[in-house]
C-alpha positions in Angstrom: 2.3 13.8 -24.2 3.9 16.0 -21.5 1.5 16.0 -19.3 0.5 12.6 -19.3 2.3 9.8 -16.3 3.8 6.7 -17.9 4.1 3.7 -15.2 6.0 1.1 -17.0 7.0 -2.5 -14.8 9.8 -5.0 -14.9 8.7 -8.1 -17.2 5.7 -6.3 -19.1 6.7 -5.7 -22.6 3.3 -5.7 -24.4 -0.5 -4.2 -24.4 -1.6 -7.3 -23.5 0.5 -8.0 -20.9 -0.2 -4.5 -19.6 -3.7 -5.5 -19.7 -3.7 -8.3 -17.9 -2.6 -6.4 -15.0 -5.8 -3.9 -15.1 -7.5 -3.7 -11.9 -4.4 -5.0 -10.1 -3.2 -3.4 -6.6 0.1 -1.3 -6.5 2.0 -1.8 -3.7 4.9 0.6 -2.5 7.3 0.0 0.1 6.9 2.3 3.1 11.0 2.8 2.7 10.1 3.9 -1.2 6.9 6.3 -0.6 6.9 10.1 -1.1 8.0 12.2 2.2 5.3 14.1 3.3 6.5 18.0 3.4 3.1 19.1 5.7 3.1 18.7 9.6 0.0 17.8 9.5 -0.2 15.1 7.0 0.1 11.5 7.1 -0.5 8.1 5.6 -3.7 6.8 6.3 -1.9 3.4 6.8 0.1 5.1 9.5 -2.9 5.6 11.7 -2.8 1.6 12.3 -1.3 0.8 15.4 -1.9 4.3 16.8 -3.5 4.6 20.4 -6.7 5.8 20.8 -7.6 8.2 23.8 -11.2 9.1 24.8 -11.9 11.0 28.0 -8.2 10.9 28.9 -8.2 7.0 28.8 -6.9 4.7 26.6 -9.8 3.2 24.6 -7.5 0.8 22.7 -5.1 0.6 19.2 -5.9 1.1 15.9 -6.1 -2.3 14.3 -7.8 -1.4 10.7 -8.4 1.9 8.9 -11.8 1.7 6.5 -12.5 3.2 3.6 -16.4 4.7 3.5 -18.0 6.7 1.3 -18.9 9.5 3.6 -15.4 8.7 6.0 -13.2 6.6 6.8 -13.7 4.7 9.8 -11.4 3.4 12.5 -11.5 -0.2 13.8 -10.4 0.0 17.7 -9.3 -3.3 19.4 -10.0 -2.2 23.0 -8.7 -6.0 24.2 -12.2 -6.8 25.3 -13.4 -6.2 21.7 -13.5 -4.3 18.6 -15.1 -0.6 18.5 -15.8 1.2 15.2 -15.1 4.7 15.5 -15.7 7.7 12.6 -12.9 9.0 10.9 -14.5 12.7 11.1 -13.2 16.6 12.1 -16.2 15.8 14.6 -15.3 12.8 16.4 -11.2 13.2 16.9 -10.1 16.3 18.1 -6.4 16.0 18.5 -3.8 13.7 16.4 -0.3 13.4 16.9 0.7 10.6 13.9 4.1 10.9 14.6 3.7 10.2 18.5 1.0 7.7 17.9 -1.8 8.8 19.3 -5.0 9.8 18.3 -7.8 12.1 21.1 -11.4 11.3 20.7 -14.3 13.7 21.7 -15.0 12.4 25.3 -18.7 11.8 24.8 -18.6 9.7 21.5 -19.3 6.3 22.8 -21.7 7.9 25.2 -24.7 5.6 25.0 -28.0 7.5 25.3 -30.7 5.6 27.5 -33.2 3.7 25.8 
C-alpha cells in the first residue's frame, strides 16, 4: 500500500533471500544520511569524539555512546581512564554538536564522603 516503506537491496531477488537478512544491521554512510533541518538535533554517533567539559575543565573525549533503557550513556576517556557519564537533561547542561563540545553539571562526579 501507500503508506507502507519498501527497502529493497542489490543482489536479493527472493523471500528467502530477504529472510536471511532478518535481524541484520543497516549501515548508512555518514555522506548518504538525512540532513538534519533542527539546530538542535544531531546524530547520536556524532557525539563520539566530542569534548567533555565539567567545572570549566576538560574531563576528556567521547569515546562510545551507549544505548540504556532509561538513557543513553556516555563513555569518557579522560587519558587516565574511562568515566561513564548519563546521557540526561540533568547531567549536561550545554551542547554544542557542531563545535564539539559537550558542558557537564559541575558537581556530577562529586563524590560524597563515605
Amino acid at each position: 500500500t501507500a503508506d507502507r516503506l519498501r527497502i529493497t537491496f542489490a543482489d536479493v531477488d527472493s523471500r528467502d533471500a530477504a529472510a536471511a537478512l532478518t535481524g541484520a544491521e543497516v549501515l548508512v554512510p555518514v555522506a548518504r544520511r538525512a540532513p538534519l533541518d533542527e539546530p538542535d538535533t544531531f546524530y547520536v554517533t556524532d557525539l563520539v569524539g566530542c569534548t567533555v567539559m565539567i567545572g570549566g575543565r576538560e574531563l576528556g573525549a567521547v569515546r562510545e555512546v551507549y544505548p540504556a533503557p532509561a538513557n543513553d550513556v556516555l563513555e569518557v576517556d579522560t587519558g587516565e581512564g574511562v568515566v561513564l557519564v548519563p546521557f540526561t537533561a540533568d547531567a549536561v547542561v550545554a551542547m554544542a554538536p557542531a563545535e564539539r563540545r559537550i558542558e557537564l553539571r559541575a558537581d556530577l562526579l562529586a563524590q560524597e564522603p563515605v
